[in-house]
C-alpha positions as CSV (number, residue, x, y, z in Angstrom):
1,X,26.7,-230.2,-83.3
2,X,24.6,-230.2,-86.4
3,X,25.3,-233.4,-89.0
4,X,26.8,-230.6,-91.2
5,X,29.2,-229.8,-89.1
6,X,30.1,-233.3,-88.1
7,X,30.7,-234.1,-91.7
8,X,33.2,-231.8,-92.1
9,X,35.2,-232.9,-89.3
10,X,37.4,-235.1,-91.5
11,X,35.9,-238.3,-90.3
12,X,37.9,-241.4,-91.6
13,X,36.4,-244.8,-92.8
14,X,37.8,-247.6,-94.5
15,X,35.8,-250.9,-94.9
16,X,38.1,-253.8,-93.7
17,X,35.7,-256.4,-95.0
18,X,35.3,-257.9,-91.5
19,X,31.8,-258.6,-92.3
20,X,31.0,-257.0,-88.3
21,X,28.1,-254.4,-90.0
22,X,26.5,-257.6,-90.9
23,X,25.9,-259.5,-87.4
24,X,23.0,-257.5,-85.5
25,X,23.9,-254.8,-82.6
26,X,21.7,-253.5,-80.1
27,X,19.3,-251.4,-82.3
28,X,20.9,-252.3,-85.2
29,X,18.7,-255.1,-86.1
30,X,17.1,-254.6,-89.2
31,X,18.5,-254.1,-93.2
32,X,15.3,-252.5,-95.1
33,X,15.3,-252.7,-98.5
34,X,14.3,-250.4,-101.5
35,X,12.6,-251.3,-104.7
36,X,15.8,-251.0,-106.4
37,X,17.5,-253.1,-104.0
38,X,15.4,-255.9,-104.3
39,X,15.6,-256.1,-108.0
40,X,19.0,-255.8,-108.1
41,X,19.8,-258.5,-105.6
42,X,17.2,-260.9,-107.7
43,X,18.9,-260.5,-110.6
44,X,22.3,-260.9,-108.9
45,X,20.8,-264.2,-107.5
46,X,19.2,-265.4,-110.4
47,X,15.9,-265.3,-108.7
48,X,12.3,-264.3,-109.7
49,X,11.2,-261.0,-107.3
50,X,8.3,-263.5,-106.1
51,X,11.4,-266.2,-105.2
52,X,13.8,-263.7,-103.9
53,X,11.0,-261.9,-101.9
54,X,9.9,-265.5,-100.2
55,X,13.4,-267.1,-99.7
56,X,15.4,-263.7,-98.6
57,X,13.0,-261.4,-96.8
58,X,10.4,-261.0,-94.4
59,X,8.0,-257.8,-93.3
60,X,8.3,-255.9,-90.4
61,X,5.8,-252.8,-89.8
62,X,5.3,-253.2,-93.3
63,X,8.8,-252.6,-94.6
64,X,10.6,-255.6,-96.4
65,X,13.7,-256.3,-94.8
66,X,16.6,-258.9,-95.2
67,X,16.0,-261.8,-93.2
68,X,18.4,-262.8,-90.7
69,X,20.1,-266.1,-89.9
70,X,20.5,-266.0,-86.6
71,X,21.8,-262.5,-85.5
72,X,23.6,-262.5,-89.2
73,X,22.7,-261.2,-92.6
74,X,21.4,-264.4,-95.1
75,X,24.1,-263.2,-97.4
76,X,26.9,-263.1,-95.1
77,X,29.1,-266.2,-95.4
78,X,30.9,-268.4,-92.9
79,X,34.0,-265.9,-94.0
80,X,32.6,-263.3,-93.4
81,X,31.8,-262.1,-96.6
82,X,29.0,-260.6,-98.3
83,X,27.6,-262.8,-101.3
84,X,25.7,-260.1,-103.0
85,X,28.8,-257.5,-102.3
86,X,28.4,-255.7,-105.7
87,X,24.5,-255.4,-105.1
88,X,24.3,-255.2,-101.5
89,X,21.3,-252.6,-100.3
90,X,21.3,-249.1,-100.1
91,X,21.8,-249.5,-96.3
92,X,24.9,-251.3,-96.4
93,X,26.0,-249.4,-99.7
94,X,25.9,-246.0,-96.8
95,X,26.9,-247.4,-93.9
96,X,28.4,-246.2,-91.1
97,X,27.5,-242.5,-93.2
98,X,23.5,-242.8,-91.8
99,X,21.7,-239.3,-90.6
100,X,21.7,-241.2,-86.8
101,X,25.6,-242.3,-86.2
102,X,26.9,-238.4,-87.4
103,X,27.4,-237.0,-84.5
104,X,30.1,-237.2,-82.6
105,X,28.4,-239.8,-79.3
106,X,27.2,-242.4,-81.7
107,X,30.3,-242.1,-84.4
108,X,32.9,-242.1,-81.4
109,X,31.2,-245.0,-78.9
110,X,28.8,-247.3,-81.1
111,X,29.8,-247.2,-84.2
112,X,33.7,-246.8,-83.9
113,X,33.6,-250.0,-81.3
114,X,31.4,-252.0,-83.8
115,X,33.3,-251.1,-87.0
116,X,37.2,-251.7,-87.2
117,X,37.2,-249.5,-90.4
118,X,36.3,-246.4,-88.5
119,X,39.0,-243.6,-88.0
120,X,40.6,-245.7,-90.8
121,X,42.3,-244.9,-94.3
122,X,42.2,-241.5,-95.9
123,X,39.3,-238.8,-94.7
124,X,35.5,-239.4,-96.7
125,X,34.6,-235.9,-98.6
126,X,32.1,-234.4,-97.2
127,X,30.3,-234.3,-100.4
128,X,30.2,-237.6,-100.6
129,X,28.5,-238.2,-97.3
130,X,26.2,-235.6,-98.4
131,X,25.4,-237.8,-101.4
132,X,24.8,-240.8,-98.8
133,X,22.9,-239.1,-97.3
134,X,20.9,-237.8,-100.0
135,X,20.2,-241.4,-101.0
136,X,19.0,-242.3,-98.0
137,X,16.5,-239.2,-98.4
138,X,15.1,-240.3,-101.6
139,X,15.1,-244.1,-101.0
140,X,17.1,-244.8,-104.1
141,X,20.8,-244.7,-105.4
142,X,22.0,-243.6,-109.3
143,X,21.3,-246.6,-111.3
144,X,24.2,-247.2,-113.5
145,X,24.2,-248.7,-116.6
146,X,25.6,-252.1,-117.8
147,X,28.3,-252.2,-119.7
């Protein structure tokens, strides 16, 4: 079954904040982050992109990815909640909608027994998977203004 046709299976997903996307599983090990990404997240922490780059990341293959603590996110707290929520990556912004969980093995075994919020709350359009996934393609999300 093609991603396209997976999408518009009405597949269901409603975050329930359990914070479980954000403890490492399996191959699931990794949070890479965009340009945008890290300067968002150093101006939500206050932080110089020197700073945030030293304190909150490390390189891997030559990608900069969140550092972990432990087999957790650094910015997952001991409630389980994400302290960089409204600036979180482009990763966790898309997730469980990435190119390799949509199909129906991975959606139905890996990610629906790792992630409460799957088969959850009201059906996700598939337009805007399409548009997560379309992120994910150019490494970058709409940049909205402040107001």
């Amino acid at each position: 079954m093609s991603i396209r046709d997976f999408i518009a299976t009405d597949l269901r997903f409603e975050c329930t904040a359990c914070g479980k996307c954000c403890v490492n599983h399996d191959d699931y090990d990794l949070v890479f982050l965009t340009e945008q990404d890290i300067a968002r997240a150093s101006e939500k922490l206050e932080l110089n992109r020197k700073d945030f780059l030293k304190r909150y990341t490390r390189r891997v293959h030559g990608n900069r990815v969140l550092q972990d603590q432990g087999n957790r996110c650094v910015f997952l707290d001991p409630d389980g909640l994400c302290r960089i929520y409204e600036t979180r990556p482009l990763q966790c912004r898309t997730f469980p909608f990435w190119k390799e969980n949509l199909n129906p093995r991975t959606w139905n075994n890996a990610i629906a027994r790792d992630c409460p919020g799957v088969g959850r709350g009201k059906a996700v359009s598939r337009s805007r998977i399409e548009m997560f996934l379309e992120w994910d393609r150019k490494g970058h999300y709409p940049v909205r203004e402040k107001t």
